[in-house]
PDB file of N, CA, C, O and CB in Angstrom:
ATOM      1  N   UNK A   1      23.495 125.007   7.200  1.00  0.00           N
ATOM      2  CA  UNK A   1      24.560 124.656   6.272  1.00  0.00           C
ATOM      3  C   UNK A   1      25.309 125.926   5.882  1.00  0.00           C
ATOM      4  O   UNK A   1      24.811 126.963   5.444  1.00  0.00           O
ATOM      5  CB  UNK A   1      23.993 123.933   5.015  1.00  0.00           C
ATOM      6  N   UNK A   2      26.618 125.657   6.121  1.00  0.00           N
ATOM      7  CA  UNK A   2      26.891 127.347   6.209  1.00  0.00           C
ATOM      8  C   UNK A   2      27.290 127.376   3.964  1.00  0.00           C
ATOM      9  O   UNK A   2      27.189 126.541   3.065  1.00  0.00           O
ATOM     10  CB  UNK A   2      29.043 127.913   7.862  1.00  0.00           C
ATOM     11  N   UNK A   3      27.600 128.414   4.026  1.00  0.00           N
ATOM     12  CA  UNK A   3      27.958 128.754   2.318  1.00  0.00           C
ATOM     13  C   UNK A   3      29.302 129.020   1.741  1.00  0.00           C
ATOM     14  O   UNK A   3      30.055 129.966   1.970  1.00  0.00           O
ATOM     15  CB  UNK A   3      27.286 130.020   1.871  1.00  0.00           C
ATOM     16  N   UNK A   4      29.496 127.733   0.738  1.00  0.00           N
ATOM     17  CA  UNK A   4      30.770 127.624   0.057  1.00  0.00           C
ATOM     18  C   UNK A   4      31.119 128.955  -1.266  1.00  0.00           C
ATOM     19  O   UNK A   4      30.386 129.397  -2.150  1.00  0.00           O
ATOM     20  CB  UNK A   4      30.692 126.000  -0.625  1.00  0.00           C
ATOM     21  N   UNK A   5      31.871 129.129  -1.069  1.00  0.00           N
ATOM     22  CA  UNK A   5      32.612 129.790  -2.554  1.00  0.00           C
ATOM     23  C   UNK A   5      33.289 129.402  -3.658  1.00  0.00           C
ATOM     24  O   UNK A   5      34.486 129.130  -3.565  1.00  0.00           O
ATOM     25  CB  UNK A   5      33.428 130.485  -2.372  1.00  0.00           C
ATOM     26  N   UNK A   6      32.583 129.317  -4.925  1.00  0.00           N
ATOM     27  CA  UNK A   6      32.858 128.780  -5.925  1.00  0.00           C
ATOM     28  C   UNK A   6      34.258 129.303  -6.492  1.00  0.00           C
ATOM     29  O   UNK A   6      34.475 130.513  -6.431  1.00  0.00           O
ATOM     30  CB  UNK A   6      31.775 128.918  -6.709  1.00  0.00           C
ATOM     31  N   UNK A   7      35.131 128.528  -6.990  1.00  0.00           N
ATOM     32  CA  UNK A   7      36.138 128.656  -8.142  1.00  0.00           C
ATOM     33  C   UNK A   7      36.748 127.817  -9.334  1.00  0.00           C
ATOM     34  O   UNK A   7      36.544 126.606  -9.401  1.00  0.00           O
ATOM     35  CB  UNK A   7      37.031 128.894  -7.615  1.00  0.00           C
ATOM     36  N   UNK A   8      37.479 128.471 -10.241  1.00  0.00           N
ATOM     37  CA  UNK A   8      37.698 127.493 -10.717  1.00  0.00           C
ATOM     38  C   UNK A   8      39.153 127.106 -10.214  1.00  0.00           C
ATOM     39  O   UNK A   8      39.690 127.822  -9.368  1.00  0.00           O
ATOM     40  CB  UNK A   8      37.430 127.614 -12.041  1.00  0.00           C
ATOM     41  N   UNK A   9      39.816 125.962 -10.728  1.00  0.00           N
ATOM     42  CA  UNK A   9      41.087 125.381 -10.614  1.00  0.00           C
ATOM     43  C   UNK A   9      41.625 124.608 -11.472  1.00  0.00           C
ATOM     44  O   UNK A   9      41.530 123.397 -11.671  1.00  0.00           O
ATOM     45  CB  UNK A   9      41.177 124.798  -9.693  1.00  0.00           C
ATOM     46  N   UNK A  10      42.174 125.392 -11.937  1.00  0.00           N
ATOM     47  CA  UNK A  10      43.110 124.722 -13.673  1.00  0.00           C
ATOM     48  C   UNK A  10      44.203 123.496 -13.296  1.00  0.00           C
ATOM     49  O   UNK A  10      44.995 123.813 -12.408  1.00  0.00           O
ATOM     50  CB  UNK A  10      44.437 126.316 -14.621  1.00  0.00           C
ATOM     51  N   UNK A  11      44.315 122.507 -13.699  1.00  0.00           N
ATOM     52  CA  UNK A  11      44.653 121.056 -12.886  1.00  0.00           C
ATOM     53  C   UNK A  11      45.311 120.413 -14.254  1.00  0.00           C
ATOM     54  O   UNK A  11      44.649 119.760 -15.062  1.00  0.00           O
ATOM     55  CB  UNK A  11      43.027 119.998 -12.114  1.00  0.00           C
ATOM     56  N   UNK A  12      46.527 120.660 -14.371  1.00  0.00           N
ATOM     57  CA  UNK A  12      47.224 119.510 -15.311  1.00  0.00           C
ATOM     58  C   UNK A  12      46.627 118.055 -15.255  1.00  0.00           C
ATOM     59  O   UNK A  12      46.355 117.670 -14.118  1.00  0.00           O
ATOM     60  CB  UNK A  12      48.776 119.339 -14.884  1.00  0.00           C
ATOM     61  N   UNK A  13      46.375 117.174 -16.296  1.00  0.00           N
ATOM     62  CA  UNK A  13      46.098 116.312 -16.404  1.00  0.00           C
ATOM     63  C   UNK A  13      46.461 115.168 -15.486  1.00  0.00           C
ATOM     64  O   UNK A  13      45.614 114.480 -14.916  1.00  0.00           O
ATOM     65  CB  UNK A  13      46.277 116.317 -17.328  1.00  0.00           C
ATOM     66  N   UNK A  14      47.949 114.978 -15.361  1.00  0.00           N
ATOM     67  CA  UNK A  14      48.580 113.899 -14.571  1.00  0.00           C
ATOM     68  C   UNK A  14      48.309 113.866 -13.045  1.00  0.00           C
ATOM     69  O   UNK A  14      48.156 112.801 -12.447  1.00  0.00           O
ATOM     70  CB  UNK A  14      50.030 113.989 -14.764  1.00  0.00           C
ATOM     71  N   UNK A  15      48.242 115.376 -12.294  1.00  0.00           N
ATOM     72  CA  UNK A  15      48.041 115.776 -10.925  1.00  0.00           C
ATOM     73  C   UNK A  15      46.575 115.457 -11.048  1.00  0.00           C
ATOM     74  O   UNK A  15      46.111 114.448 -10.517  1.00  0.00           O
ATOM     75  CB  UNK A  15      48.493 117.360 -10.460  1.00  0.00           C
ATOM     76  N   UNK A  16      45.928 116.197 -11.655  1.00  0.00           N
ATOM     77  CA  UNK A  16      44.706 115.451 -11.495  1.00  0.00           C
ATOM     78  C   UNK A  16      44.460 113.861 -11.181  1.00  0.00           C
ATOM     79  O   UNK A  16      44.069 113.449 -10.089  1.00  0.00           O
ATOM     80  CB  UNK A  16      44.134 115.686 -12.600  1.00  0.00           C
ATOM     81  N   UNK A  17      44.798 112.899 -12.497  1.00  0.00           N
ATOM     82  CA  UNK A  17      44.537 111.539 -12.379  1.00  0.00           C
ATOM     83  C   UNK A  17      45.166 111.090 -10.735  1.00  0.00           C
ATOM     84  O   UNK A  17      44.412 110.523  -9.944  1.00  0.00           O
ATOM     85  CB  UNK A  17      45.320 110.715 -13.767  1.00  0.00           C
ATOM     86  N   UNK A  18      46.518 111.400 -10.383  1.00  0.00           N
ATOM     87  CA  UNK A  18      46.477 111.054  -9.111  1.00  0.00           C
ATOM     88  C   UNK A  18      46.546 111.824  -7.889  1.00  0.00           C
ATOM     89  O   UNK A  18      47.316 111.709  -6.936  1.00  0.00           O
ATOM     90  CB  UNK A  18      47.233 110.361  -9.045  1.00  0.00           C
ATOM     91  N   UNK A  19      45.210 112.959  -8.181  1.00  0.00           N
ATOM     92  CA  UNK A  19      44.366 113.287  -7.342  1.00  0.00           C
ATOM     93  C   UNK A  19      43.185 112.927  -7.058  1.00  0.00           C
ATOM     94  O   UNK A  19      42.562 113.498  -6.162  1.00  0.00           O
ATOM     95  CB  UNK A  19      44.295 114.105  -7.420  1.00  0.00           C
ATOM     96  N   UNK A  20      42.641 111.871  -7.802  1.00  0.00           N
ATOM     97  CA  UNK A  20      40.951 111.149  -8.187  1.00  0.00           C
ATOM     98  C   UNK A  20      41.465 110.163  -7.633  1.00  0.00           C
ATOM     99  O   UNK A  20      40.784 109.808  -6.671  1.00  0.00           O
ATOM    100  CB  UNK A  20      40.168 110.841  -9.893  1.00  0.00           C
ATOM    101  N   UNK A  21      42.652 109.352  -7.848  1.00  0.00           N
ATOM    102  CA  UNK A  21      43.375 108.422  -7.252  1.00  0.00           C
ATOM    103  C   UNK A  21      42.806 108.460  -5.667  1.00  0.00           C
ATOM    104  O   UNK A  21      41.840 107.976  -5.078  1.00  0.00           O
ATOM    105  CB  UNK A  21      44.964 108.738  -7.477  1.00  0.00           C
ATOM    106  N   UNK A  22      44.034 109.368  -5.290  1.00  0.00           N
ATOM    107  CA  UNK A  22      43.989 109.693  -3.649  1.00  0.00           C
ATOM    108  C   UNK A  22      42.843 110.085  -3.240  1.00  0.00           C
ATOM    109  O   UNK A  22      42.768 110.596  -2.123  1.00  0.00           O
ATOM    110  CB  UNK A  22      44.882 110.751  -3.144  1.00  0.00           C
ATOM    111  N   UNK A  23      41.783 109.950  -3.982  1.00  0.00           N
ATOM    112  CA  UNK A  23      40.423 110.771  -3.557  1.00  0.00           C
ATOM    113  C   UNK A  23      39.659 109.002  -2.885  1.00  0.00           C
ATOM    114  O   UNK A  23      39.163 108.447  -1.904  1.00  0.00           O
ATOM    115  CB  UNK A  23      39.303 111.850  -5.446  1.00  0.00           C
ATOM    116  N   UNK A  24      40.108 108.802  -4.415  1.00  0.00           N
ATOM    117  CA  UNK A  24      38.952 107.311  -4.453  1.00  0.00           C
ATOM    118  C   UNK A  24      39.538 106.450  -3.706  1.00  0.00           C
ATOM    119  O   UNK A  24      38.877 105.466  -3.373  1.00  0.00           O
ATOM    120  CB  UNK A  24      38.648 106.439  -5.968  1.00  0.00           C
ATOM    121  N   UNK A  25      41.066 106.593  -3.193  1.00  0.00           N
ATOM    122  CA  UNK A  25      41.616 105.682  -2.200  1.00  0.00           C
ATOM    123  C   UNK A  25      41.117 106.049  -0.478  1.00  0.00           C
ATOM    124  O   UNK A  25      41.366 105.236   0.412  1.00  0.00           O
ATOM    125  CB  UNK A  25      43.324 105.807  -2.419  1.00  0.00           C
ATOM    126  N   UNK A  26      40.458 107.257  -0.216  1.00  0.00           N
ATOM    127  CA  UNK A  26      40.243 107.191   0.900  1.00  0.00           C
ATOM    128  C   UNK A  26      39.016 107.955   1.630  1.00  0.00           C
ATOM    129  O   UNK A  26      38.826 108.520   2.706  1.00  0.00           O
ATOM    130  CB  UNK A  26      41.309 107.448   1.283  1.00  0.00           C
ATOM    131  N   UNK A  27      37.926 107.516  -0.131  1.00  0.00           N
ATOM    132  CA  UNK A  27      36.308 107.466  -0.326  1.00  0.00           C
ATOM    133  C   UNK A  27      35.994 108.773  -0.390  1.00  0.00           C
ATOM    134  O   UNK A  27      34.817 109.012  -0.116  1.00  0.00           O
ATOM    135  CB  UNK A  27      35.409 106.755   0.839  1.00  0.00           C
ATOM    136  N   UNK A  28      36.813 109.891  -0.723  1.00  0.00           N
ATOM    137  CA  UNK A  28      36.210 111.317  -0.912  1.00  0.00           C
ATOM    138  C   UNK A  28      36.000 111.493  -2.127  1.00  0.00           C
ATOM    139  O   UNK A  28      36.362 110.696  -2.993  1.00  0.00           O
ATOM    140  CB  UNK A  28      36.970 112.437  -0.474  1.00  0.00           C
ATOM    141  N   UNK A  29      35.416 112.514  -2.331  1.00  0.00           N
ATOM    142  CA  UNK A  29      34.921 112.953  -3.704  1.00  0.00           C
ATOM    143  C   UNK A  29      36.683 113.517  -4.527  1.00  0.00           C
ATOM    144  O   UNK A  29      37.805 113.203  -4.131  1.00  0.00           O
ATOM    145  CB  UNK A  29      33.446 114.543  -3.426  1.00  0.00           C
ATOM    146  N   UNK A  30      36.407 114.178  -5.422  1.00  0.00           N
ATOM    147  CA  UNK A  30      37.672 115.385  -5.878  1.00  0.00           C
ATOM    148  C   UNK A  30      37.771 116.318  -4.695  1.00  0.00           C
ATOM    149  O   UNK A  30      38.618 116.325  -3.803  1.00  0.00           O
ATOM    150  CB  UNK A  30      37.257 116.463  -7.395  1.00  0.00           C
ATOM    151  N   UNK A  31      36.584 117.211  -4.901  1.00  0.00           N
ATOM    152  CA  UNK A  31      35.974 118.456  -4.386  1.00  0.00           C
ATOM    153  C   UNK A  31      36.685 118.466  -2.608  1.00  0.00           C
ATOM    154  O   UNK A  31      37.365 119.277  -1.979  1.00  0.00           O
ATOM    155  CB  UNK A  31      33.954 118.312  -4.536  1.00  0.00           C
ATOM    156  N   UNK A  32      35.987 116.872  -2.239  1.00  0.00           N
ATOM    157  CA  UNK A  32      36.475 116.687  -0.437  1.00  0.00           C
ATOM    158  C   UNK A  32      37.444 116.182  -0.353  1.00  0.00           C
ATOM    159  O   UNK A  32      37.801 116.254   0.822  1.00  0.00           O
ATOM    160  CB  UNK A  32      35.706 115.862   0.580  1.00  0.00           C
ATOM    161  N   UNK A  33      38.641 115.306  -1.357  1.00  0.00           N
ATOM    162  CA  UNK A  33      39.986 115.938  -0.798  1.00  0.00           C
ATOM    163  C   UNK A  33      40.751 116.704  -1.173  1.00  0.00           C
ATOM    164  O   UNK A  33      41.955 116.634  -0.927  1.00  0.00           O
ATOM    165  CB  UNK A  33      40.724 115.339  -0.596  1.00  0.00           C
ATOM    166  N   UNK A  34      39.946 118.013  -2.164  1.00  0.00           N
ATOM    167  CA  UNK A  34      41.365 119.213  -2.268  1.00  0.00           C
ATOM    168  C   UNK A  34      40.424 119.804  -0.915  1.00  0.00           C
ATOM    169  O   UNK A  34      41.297 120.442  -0.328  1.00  0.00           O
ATOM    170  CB  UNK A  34      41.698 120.635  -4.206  1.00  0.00           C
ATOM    171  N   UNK A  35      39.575 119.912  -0.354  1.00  0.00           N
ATOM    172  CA  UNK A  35      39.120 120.797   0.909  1.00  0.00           C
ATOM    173  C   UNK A  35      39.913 120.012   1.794  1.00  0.00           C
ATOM    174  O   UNK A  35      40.808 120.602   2.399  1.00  0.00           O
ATOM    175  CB  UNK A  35      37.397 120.906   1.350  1.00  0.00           C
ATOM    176  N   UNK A  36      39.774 118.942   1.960  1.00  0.00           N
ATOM    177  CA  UNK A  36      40.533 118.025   3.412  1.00  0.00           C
ATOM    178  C   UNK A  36      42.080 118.609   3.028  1.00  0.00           C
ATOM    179  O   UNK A  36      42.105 119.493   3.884  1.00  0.00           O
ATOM    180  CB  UNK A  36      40.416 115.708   3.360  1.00  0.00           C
ATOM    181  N   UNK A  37      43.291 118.723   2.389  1.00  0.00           N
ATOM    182  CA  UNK A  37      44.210 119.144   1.550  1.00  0.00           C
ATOM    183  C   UNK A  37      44.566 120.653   2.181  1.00  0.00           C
ATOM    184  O   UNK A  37      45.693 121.051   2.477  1.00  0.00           O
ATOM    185  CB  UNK A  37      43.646 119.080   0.010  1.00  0.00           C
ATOM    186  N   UNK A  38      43.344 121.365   2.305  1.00  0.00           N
ATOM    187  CA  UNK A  38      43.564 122.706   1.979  1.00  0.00           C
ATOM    188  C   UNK A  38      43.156 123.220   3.891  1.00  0.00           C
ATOM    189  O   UNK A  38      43.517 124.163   4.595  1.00  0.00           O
ATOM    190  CB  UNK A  38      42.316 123.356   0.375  1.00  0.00           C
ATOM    191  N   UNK A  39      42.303 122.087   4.101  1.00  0.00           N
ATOM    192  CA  UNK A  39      42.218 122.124   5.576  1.00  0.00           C
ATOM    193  C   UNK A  39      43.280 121.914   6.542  1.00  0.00           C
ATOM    194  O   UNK A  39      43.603 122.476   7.588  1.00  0.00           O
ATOM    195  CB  UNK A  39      41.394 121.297   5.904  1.00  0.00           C
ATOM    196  N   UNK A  40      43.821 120.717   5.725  1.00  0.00           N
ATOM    197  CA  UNK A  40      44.911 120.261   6.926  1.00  0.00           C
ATOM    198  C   UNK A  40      46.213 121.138   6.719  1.00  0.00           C
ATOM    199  O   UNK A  40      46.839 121.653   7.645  1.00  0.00           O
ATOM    200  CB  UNK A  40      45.385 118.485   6.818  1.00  0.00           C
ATOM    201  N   UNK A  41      46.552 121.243   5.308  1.00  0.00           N
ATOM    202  CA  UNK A  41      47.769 122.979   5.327  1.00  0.00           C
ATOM    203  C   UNK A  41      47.570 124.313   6.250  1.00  0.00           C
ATOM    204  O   UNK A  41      48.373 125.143   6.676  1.00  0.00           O
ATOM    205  CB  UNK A  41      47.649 123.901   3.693  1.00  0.00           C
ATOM    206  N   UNK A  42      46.113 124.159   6.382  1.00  0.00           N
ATOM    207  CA  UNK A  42      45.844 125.694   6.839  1.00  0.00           C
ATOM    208  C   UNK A  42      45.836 125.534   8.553  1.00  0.00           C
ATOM    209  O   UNK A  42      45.740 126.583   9.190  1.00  0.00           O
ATOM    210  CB  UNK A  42      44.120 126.385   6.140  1.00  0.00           C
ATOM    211  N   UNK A  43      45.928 124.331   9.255  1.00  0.00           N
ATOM    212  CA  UNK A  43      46.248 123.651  10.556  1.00  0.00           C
ATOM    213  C   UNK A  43      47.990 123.328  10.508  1.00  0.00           C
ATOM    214  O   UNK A  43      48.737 123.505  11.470  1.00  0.00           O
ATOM    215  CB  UNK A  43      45.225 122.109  10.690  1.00  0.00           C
ATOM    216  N   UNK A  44      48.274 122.988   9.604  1.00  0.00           N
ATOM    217  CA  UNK A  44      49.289 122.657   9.768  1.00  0.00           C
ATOM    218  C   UNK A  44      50.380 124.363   9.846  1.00  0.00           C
ATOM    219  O   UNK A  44      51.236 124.214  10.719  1.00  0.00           O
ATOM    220  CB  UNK A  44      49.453 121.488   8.599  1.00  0.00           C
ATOM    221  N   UNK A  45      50.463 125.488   9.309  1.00  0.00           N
ATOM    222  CA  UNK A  45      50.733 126.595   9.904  1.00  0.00           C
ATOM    223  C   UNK A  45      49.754 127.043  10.104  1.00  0.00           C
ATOM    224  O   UNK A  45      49.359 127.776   9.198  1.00  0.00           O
ATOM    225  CB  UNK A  45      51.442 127.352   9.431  1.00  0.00           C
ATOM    226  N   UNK A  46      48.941 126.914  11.169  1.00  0.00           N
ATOM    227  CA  UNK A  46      48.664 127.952  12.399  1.00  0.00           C
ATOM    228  C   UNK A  46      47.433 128.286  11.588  1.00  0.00           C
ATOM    229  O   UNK A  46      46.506 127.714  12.163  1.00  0.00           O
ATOM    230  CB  UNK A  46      49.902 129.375  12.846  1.00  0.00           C
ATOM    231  N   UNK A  47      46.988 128.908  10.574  1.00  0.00           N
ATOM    232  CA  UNK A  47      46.283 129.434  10.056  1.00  0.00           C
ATOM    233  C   UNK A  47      44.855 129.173  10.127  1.00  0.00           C
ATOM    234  O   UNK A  47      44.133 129.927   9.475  1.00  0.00           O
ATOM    235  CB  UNK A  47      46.711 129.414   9.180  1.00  0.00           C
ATOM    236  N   UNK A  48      44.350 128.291  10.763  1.00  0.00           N
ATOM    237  CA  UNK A  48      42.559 127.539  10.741  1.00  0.00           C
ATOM    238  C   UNK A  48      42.130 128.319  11.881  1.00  0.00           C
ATOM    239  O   UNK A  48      42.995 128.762  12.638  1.00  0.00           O
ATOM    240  CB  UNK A  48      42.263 125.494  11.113  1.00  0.00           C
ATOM    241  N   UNK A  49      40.833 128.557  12.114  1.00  0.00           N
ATOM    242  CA  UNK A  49      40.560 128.664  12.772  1.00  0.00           C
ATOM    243  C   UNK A  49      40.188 128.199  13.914  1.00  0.00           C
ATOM    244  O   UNK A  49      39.844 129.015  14.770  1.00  0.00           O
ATOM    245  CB  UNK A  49      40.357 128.936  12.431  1.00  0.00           C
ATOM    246  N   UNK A  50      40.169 127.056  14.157  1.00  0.00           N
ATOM    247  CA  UNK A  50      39.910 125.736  14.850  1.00  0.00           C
ATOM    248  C   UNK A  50      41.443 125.392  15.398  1.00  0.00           C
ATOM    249  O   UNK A  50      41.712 124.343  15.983  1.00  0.00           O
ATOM    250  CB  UNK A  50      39.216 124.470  13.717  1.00  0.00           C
ATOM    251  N   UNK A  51      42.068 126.078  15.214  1.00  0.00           N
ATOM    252  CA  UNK A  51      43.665 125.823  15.746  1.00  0.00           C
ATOM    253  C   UNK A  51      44.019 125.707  17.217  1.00  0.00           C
ATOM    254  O   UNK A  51      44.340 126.582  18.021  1.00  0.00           O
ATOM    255  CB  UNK A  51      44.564 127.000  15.308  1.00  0.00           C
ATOM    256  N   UNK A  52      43.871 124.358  17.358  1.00  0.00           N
ATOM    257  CA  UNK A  52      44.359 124.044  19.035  1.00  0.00           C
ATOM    258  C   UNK A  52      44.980 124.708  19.526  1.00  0.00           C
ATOM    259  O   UNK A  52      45.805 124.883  18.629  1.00  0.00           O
ATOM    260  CB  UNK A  52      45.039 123.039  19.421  1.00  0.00           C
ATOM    261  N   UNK A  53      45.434 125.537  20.638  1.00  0.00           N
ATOM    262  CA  UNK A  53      46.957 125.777  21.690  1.00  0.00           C
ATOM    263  C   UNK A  53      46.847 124.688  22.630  1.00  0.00           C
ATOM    264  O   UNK A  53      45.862 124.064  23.026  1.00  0.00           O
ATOM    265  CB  UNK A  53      47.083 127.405  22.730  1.00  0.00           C
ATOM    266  N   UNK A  54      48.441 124.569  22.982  1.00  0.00           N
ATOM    267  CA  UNK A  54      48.713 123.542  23.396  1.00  0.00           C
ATOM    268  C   UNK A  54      49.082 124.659  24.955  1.00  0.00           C
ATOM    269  O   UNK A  54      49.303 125.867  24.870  1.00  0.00           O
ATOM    270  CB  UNK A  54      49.871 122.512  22.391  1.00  0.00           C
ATOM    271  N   UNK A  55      49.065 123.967  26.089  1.00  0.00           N
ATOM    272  CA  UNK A  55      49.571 124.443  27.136  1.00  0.00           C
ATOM    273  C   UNK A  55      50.830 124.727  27.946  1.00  0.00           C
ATOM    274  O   UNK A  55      50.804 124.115  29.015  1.00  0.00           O
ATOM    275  CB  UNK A  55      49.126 124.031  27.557  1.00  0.00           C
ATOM    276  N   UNK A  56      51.530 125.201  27.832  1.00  0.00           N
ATOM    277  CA  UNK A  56      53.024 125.513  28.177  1.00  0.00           C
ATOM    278  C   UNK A  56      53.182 124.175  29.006  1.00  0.00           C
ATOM    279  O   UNK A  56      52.248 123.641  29.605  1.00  0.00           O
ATOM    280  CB  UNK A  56      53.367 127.104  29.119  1.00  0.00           C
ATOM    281  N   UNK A  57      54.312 123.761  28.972  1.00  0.00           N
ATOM    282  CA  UNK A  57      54.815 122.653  30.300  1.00  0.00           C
ATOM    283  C   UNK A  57      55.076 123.463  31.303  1.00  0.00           C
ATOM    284  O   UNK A  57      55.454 123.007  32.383  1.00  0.00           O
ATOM    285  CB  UNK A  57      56.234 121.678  30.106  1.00  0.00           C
TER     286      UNK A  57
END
């Protein structure tokens, strides 16, 4: 199990409520969809490590 790093994250009230929302709409915790969130931004520019290349045509 590899090892997470704790922080905190100061969360206005309203973003929050429909962030528990979008959590509980698609069975993640809080915690697993600001990571799913923070995963798919960091794929989406380039930045993951897991970052496909695609093959020239």
């Amino acid at each position: 199990m590899s090892k997470k790093k704790q922080f905190v994250l100061r969360v206005d009230p309203e973003k929050y409520e429909r962030l528990e929302k979008w959590a509980a709409d698609e069975f993640r915790s809080i915690n697993g969809q600001i990571e799913w969130i923070i995963e798919k931004a960091l794929r989406d520019v380039g930045r993951n490590k897991t970052v496909e290349t695609k093959e020239p045509e």
